[in-house]
N, C-alpha and C positions, 0 to 999 in steps of 0.2 A: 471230343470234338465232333465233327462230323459225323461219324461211324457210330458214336454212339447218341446222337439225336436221329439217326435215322433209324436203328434200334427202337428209341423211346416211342418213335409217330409210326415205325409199323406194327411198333406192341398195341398201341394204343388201337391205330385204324382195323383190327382185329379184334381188338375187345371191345370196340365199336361196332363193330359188325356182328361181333356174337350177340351185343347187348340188342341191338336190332332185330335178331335172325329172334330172340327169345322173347320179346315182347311182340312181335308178331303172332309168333306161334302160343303163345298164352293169353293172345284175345281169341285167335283162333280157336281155342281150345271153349274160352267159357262162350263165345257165339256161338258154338257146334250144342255146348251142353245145353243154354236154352232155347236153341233151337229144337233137338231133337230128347231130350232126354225127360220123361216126367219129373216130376217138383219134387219126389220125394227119392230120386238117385241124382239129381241135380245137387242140392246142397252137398251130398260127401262127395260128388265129384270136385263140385268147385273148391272145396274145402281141402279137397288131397292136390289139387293143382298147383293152387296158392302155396302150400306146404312145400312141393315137391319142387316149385319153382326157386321159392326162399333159398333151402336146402342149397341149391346147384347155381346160385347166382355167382359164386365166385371160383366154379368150378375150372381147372386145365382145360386147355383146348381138344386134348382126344376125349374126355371123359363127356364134355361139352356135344358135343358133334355124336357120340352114341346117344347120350339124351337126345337129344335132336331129333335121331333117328328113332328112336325109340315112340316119343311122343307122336311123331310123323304117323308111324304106324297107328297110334291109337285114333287119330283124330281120322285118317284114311276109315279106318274101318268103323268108326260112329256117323261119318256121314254117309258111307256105304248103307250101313242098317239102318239109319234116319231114314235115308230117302226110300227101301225097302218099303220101312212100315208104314212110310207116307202114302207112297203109292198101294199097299193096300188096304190102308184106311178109305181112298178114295175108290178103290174098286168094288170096296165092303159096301160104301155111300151106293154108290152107282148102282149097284147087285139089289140092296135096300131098294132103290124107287122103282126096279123093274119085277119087285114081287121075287128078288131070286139072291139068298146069303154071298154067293160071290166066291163062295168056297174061300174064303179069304183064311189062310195061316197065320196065328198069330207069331211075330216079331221079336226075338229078344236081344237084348242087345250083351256085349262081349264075345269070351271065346273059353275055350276049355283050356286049360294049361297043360304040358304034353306031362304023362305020368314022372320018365326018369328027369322032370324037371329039378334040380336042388334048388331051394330057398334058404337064404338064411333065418333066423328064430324070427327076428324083426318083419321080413317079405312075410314068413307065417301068420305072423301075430293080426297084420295089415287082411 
């Protein structure tokens, strides 16, 4: 009865909401990648997104919501160091028309993994 159609529409408005919360965050992801990323780490990024997305589309709600988190972070720190290298590409420009390098650093994007991290074979392989 009751009890268990309000079950079925708040399973549902949940897995509505995650279907939302991840298509969001998966244009997010490839906007950020052609935004910021050259041509040639763009494809296996977009290519391990799509993947990673497939993968988790019919995933539990806590497993769900770590992905989330997870992805959150990656996409934080690509537009972090997008806009870095952005800004001193432009600095580089600027330094360029006044006769002066700009002392500009070059930009990489990622992060080091911490050593006692464990991986399984498969995160290895990846």
């Amino acid at each position: 009865g009751f009890v268990g159609g309000a079950i079925v529409n708040i399973s549902f408005s949940i897995s509505q909401t995650m279907s939302n919360r991840a298509l969001t965050l998966y244009r997010s992801l490839l906007r950020a990648h052609k935004r910021y990323l050259p041509a040639e780490m763009r494809g296996l990024g977009d290519t391990y997104i799509k993947a990673e997305f497939r993968l988790h589309k019919k995933a539990e709600a806590e497993q769900a919501a770590q992905f989330f988190v997870e992805w959150d972070k990656y996409l934080d720190q690509l537009v972090s160091q997008g806009e870095q290298k952005r800004n001193q590409e432009t600095l580089a420009a600027v330094g360029s028309l006044d006769g002066n390098d700009g002392g500009a650093t070059l930009t990489t994007f990622g992060k080091d993994l911490p050593s006692d991290l464990e991986l399984s074979e498969e995160q290895q392989a990846q």
